[in-house]
Every structure is written in structure tokens, then in C-alpha cells.
VOGU-3710 file (C-alpha; in Angstrom, 3 decimals, decimal comma):
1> xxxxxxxxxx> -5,879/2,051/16,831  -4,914/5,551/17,896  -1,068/5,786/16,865  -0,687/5,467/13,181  3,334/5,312/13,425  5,221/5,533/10,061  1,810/5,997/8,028  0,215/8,965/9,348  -2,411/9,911/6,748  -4,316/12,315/7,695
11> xxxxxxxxxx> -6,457/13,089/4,737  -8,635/9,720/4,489  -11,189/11,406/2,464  -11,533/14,038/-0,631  -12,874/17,873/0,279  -15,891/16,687/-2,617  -16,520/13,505/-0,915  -19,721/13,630/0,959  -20,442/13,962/4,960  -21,038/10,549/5,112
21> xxxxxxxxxx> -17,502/9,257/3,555  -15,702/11,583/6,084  -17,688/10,568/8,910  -16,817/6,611/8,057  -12,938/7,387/7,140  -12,629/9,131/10,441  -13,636/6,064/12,330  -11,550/3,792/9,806  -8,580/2,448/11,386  -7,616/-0,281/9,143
31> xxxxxxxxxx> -4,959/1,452/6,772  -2,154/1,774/8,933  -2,596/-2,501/9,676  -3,013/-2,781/5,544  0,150/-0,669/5,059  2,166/-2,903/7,211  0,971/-6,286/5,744  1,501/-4,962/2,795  5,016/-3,916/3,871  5,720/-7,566/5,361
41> xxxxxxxxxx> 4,366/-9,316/2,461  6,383/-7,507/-0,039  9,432/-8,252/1,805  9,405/-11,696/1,138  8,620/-11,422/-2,600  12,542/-11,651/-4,358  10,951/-10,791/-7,764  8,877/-7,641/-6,543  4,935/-8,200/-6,645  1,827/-6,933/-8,470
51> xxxxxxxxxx> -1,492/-5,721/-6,343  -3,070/-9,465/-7,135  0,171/-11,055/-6,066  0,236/-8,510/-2,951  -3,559/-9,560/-2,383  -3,181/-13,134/-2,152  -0,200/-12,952/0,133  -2,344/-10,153/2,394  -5,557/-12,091/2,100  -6,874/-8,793/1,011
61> xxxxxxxxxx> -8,347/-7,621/-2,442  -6,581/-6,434/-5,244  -8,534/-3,151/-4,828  -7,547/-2,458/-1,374  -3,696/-2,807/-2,069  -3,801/-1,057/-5,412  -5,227/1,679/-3,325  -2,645/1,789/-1,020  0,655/1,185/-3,251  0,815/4,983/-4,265
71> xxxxxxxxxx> 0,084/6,588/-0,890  2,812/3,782/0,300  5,207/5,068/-2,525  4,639/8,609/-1,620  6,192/8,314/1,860  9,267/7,061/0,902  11,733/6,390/3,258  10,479/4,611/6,099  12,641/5,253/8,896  11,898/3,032/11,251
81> xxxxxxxxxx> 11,496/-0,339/8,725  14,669/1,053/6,851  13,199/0,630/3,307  10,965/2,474/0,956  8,348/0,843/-1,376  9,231/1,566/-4,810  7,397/1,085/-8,447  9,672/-1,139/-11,381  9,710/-0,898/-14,820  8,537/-4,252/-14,783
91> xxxxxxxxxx> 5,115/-5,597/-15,603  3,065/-9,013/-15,190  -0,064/-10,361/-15,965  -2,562/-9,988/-13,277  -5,857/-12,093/-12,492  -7,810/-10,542/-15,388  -5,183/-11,235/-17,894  -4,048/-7,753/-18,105  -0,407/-6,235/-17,692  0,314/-4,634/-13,678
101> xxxxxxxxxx> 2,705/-3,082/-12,001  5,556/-4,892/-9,790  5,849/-3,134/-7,001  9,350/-3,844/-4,510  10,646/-2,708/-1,566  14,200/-0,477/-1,565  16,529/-0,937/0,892  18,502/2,181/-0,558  17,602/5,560/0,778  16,612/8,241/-2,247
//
């Protein structure tokens, strides 16, 4: 997948990482496909969701959406889906019995 569309992170690894991480996030295509599941899924959640909510709906983990929520949140208005992903006040219990973040999409620009 050459065309990343609306998320075009270019940056897939740190400067410290090593040679090897660079060399498999260059060939990594997958984020752009996660961002838009992601997207889709949270659509469709009225109440907002939390990374383990996201996961089950994505039938991804909890780790790979948590890791993209703040890139997603960083865009911010997304043009072409006419939303932005934003971060509530709210929290819920996750898997592990701990508090998370809900997560929603905007349909207001900033």
C-alpha cells in the first residue's frame, strides 16, 4: 500500500531506534488500514470507546490501537472523513480492571 491518504506518517520509527526497527517500519504498511478501522469502528460506538472496546470491534489488540489513538488525535481534522478523533473526560474499566480512556469521534471542526 503505496498511498497513505489522510494518515501520512512519515516518521514510523524513533532517530534511537535501531537499523533493524527502521528497516521493518519502512516496509510496514499496516497503519494507514489500522487507522481507518479504527476510524470505522469508532463511528458506530454512541458512547465513545476505550482501546479494549476499540480492539474487540477491530479484531486487533489493545496495544496496537492504544498506539495509534494519539498519533490519530494529533491529526485532527480529517478532511476527507469530515471528523476528528477526539479524547473525553470520561473513563471506563478496561480488560485488566483498570480505568481507560474513551476515545470519540468529532464531527465539529476545532
Amino acid at each position: 500500500m503505496d498511498d497513505q491518504g489522510e494518515f501520512d506518517f512519515t516518521h514510523r520509527a524513533r532517530r534511537t531506534d535501531p537499523k533493524t526497527s527502521h528497516i521493518a517500519a519502512a516496509g510496514s504498511s499496516h497503519k494507514p488500514v489500522r487507522y481507518e478501522k479504527i476510524l470505522a469502528a469508532l463511528k458506530l460506538m454512541e458512547d465513545g470507546g476505550t482501546c479494549y472496546e476499540l480492539a474487540r470491534a477491530t479484531s486487533m489488540t489493545h496495544v496496537q490501537v492504544a498506539r495509534c489513538m494519539k498519533p490519530m488525535e494529533q491529526k485532527g481534522w480529517l478532511p476527507e472523513h469530515r471528523c476528528r478523533i477526539v479524547r473525553t473526560n470520561n473513563m471506563r474499566l478496561g480488560d485488566t480492571g483498570h480505568p481507560c480512556t474513551v476515545w470519540r469521534v468529532s464531527e465539529q471542526a476545532p
